[in-house]
N, C-alpha and C positions, 0 to 999 in steps of 0.2 A: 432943367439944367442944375438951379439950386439942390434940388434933387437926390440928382446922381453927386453933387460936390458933396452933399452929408454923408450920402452913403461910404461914399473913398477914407470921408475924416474919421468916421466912423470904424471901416475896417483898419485906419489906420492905428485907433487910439487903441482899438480890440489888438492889434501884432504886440502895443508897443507892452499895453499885458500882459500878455502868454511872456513874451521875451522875459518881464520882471518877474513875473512867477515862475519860471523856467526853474525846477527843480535846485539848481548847483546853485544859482541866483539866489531862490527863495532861503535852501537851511545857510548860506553865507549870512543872511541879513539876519536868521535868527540866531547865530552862533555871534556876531557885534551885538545884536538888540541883548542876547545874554550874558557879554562880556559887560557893558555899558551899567547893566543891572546890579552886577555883582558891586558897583561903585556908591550905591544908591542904598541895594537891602544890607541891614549890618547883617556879619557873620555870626552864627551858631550852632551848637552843636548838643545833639543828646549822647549822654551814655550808651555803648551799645554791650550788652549782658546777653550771654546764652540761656534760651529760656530751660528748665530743668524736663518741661511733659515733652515740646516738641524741638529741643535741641537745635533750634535754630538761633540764630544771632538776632538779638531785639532791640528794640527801644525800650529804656528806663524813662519813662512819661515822667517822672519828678526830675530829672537831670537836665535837663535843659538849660544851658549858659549862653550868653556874648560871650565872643572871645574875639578876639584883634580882626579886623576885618581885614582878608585876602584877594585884594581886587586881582583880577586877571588884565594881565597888560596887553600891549599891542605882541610881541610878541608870545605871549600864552595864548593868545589868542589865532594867531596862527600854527602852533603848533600844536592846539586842539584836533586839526584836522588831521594829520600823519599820526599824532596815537589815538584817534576813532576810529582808522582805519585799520591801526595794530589791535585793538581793543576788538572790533567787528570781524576780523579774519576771519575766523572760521567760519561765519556764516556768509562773507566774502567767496570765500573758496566751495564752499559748499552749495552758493549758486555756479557757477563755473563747474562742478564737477554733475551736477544734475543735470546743467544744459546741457554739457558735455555727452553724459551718455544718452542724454532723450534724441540726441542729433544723431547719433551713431544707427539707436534704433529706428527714429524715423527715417533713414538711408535704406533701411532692409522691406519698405513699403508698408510696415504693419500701420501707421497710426492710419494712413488713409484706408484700408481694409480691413482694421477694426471699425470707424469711422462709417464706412459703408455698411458692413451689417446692421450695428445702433440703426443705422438709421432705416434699414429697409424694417429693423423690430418696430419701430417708435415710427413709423410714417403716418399722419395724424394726430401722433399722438403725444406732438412734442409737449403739450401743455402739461402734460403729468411727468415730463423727466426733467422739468424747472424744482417740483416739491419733492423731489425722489434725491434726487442730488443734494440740495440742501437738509432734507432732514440726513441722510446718511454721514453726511462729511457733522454733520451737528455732534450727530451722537458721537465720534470721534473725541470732538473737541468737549465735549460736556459728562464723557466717563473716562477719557485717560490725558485730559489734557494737550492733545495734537495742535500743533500751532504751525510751528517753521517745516514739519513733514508734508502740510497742504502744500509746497511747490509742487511734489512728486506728481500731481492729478493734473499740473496746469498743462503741461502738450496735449495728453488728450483731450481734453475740455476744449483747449483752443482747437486745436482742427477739428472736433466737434459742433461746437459754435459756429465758425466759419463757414462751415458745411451746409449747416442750416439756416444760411443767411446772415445770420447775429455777428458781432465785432467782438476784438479781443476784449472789449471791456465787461460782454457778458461772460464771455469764460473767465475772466478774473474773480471777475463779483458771485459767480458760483461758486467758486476755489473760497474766497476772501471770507464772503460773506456769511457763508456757508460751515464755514469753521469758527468765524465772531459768534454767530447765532445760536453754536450750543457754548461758546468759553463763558458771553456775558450771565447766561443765567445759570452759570457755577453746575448748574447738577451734583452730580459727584466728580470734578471736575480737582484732581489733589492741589493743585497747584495755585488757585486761587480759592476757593469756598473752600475746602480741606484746609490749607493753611492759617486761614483766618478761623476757621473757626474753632481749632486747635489755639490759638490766640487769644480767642477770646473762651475758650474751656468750654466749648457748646460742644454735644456728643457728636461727631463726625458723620457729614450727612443729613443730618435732622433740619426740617422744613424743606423736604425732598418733593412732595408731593405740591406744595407753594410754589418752587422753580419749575414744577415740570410743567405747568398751567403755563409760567409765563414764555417757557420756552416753546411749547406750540403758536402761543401766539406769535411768537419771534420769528419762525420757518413761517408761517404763512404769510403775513405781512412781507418777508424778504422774499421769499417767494413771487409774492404778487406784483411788486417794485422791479424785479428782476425780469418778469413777464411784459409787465405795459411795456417798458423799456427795449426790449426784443422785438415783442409786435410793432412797434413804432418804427423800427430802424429796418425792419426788415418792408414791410411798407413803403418805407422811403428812406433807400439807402445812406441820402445827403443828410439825412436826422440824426446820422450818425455823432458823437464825438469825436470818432477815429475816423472818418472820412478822409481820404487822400494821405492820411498818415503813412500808412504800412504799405509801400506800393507794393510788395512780393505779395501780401494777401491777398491785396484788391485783382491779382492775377491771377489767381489762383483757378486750374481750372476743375471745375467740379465733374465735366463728362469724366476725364481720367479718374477720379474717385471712384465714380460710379461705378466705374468699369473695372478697379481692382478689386482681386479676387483676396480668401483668406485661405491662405496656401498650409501646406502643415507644416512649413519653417516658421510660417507665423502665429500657428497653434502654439506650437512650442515655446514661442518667444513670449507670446502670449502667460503660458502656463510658467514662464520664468520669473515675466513680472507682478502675478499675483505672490507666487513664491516670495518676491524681494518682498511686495508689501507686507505678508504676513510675517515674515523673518522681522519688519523693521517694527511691526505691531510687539511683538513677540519680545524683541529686544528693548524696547522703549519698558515695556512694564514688567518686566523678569529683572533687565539688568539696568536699567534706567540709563540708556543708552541715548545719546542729545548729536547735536552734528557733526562731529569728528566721524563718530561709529556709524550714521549714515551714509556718509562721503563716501568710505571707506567703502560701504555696500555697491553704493550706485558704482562708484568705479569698478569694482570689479563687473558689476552687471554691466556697464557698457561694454569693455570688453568681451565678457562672455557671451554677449548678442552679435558683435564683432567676428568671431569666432565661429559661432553658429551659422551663422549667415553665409559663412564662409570669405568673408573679406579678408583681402592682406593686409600684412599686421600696421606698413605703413601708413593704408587707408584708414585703421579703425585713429590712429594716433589724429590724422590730418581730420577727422570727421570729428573728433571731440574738440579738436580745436576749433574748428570752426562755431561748433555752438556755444562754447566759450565767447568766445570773439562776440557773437550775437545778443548776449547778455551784459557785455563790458561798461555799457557807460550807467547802467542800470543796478550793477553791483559795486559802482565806487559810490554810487549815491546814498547806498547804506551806510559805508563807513563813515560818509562825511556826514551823514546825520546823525551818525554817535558824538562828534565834534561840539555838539549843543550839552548834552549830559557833562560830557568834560570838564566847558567852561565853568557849569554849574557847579558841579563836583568842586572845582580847583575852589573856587567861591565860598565855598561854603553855605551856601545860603539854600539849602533844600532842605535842611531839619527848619530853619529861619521859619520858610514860608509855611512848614506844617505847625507851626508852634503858632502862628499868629492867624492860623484857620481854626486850631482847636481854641486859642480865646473869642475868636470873635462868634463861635457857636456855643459858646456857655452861656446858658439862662435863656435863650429864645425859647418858643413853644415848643412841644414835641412835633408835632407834622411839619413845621417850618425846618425846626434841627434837625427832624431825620432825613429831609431832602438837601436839606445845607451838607450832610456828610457826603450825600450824594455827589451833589456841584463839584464839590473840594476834590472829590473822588476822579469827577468827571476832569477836572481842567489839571489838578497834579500827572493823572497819567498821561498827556501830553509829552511829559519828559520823563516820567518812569512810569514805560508800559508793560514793562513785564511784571505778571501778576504776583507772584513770591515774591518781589523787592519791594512794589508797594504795602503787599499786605504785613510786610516785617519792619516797613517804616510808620504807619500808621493804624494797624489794627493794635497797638499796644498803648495808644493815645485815646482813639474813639474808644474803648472799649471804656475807660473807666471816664468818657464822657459821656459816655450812656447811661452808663450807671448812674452818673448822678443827676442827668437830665429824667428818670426814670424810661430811657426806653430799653427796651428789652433789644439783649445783644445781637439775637439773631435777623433785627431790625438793621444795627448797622454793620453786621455782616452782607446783608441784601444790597445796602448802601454803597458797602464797599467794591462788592463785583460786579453790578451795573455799573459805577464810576468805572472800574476798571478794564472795563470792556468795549465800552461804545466809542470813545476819541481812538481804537486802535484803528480806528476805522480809515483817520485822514493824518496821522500825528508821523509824521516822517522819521521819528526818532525811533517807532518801531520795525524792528528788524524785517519780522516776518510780512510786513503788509510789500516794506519798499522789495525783497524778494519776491513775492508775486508777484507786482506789476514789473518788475524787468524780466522777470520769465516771459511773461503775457506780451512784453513789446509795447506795454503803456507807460506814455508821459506823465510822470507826475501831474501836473496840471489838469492833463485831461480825468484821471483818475479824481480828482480834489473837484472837480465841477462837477461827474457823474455822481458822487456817492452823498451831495447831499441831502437829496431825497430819504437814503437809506438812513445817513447821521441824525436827520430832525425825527425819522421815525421810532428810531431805537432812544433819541434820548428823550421820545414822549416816553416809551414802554416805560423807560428807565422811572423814570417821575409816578406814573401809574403802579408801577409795581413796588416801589418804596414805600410812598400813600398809603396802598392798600397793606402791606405789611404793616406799617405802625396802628392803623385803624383797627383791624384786627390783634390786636398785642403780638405779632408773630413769636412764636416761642423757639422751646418751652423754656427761654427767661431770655 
């Protein structure tokens, strides 16, 4: 009896959890906890100067001042949220138009008869299309920098996943993770180790063959985290996190999969949507093309599968709507986690906090400073995860704290792109993470409890891989 009354209080303290962590709940309490703050850290500010090699807008490291502190009141604080949501648009819209047309084409039966071939190739042999996926979508992200393009993969992945037993949370974490796994260890990667080390004057690329060791190890460990996790749920369904979540999945019935065929309307459609991805490869590194010119793509390919397929015009309209609709409460949660930057912004205090992480790593040891840049690295991207804004707020500070700590720069450039890599993992203020999981059909929450396996593992590499950079002087200066 007493028993069964723990187990009730138990499930009940577990609801009353989920409820406070409930996504809109959770970035609310950090958009007060960052208004609250702004009352607390005084304001400051660095100079910002175009640097003359890579033209970009920088920090002047000697400029730094107090200046009047700008608290955010009860109402800037609520009007945080309507311009993060102005501020996040396009990638707002730009989930809404990807759902949009993957609904269209999942209408014309390809995903499930794509879906079914994978799987009569791969029958046995799912264990090797866990490290295939993730290294491919790596190399992605670790030579041209792919980030917010990883939505484009999540419908297949998901009725993939599904298919073969696994939840939406494996198809996410393949999408997610898989594209973290080559961003954190920079590669040639322009947009984080390219601009940093342009920053700090190191020849572009160099200590290539350093990242590429640690980026193997990154795919297999994710890999293998990605694997237990599958086998586990597929074993016993209820192991799920997404359990009873997604009733339409839990429905899903797989004889029908099995049984559809790949027709040559779905050849085609097939051969369209490689077309788009190379078109958007294509466009991202010829004309550095970002989510507008994506949108722009995917709409028109929804419609022209539409088209193809031969549906009326007013069914292809009524069928983007609908995957629209499917992704809606998953695409306002982006913009409301722009609403945290905001307050900070309004604040002032983000030069504040970087100013008072480069004193408090002056004069420690080398192997202690060069994972202190790490840390700083690791918990600033929290609220600025995109890789160019941090490395243009802080690699013009660490760099001439290396210098006079004696560590060699390409040490905390290392510093810099492990830090700025690994918190994308859980940090809701990134665009591209909260975009996959509302493609995917996951809860925040649920996503924040799966992936800390994958967070504690990448921010050992992260520590590992810095270490061993300063221990070896990683060069060449």
């Amino acid at each position: 009896m007493h028993s069964r009354e723990n187990m009730t209080t138990l499930n009940q303290k577990k609801n009353v959890w989920e409820n406070i962590l409930n996504a809109y709940v959770l970035i609310a309490i950090l958009i007060v906890v960052s208004a609250v703050v702004t009352y607390v850290v005084p304001a400051g500010t660095y100079e910002r100067v175009v640097d003359a090699v890579t033209n970009k807008t920088v920090i002047d490291p000697q400029s730094f001042q107090f200046v009047e502190n700008t608290p955010v009141g009860v109402m800037d604080t609520l009007l945080s949220i309507p311009r993060g949501m102005q501020e996040a648009g396009s990638i707002i819209f730009f989930v809404f138009i990807v759902a949009g047309a993957f609904e269209v084409l999942n209408r014309t039966g390809f995903t499930e008869a794509f879906v079914n071939v994978t799987l009569r190739k791969f029958a046995g042999k799912e264990k090797i299309l866990f490290p295939i996926v993730v290294t491919v979508l790596s190399f992605f992200a670790a030579t041209m920098g792919m980030a917010e393009e990883v939505v484009i993969f999540i419908p297949i992945l998901l009725a993939l996943s599904k298919s073969l037993g696994y939840d939406e949370l494996v198809a996410a974490g393949l999408a997610y993770c898989g594209i973290r796994a080559g961003h954190i260890n920079g590669m040639m990667n322009p947009f984080n180790v390219g601009i940093a080390q342009s920053f700090a004057e190191l020849p572009l690329y160099s200590g290539l063959w350093y990242r590429s060791i640690w980026c193997v190890i990154t795919i297999a460990a994710t890999s293998v985290i990605l694997w237990r996790y599958a086998v586990k749920i597929k074993a016993d369904p209820t192991k799920s996190l997404m359990y009873g979540v997604n009733q339409d999945w839990d429905t899903v019935d797989l004889r029908q999969l099995e049984n559809s065929k790949f027709t040559r309307t779905h050849k085609i459609l097939g051969v369209a949507l490689l077309a788009v991805f190379a078109l958007i490869i294509f466009g991202v590194m010829k004309y550095g093309w970002y989510l507008d010119e994506i949108a722009a793509l995917f709409l028109a390919f929804g419609v022209a599968v539409g088209l193809i397929a031969r549906f009326q015009v007013s069914d292809i309209a009524e069928q983007f709507l609908s995957g629209a609709r499917s992704v809606l409460a998953g695409a306002l949660v982006i913009g409301m986690a722009r609403g945290i930057l905001v307050v900070l912004q309004e604040g002032q205090i983000i030069d504040t906090i970087v100013y008072y992480a480069a004193e408090l790593l002056s004069g420690t040891p080398k192997v202690i400073a060069a994972n202190g840049m790490y840390v700083f690295q690791w918990l600033l991207n929290l609220i600025i995860p995109s890789g160019s804004a941090q490395a243009a707020t802080t690699m013009p500070i660490m760099t001439p704290i290396a210098d006079v700590l004696g560590i060699n720069r390409q040490v905390a450039v290392t510093a810099f792109h492990y830090g700025d890599g690994v918190t994308n993992l859980l940090t809701p203020a990134c665009g591209p993470l909260m975009t996959c999981i509302a493609l995917a059909k996951v809860p925040y929450i649920k996503w924040l409890k799966w992936v800390v396996p994958m967070l504690i593992a990448w921010t050992l590499i992260g520590f590992a891989a810095v270490t061993g950079a300063q221990l070896i002087n990683l060069g060449p200066f």
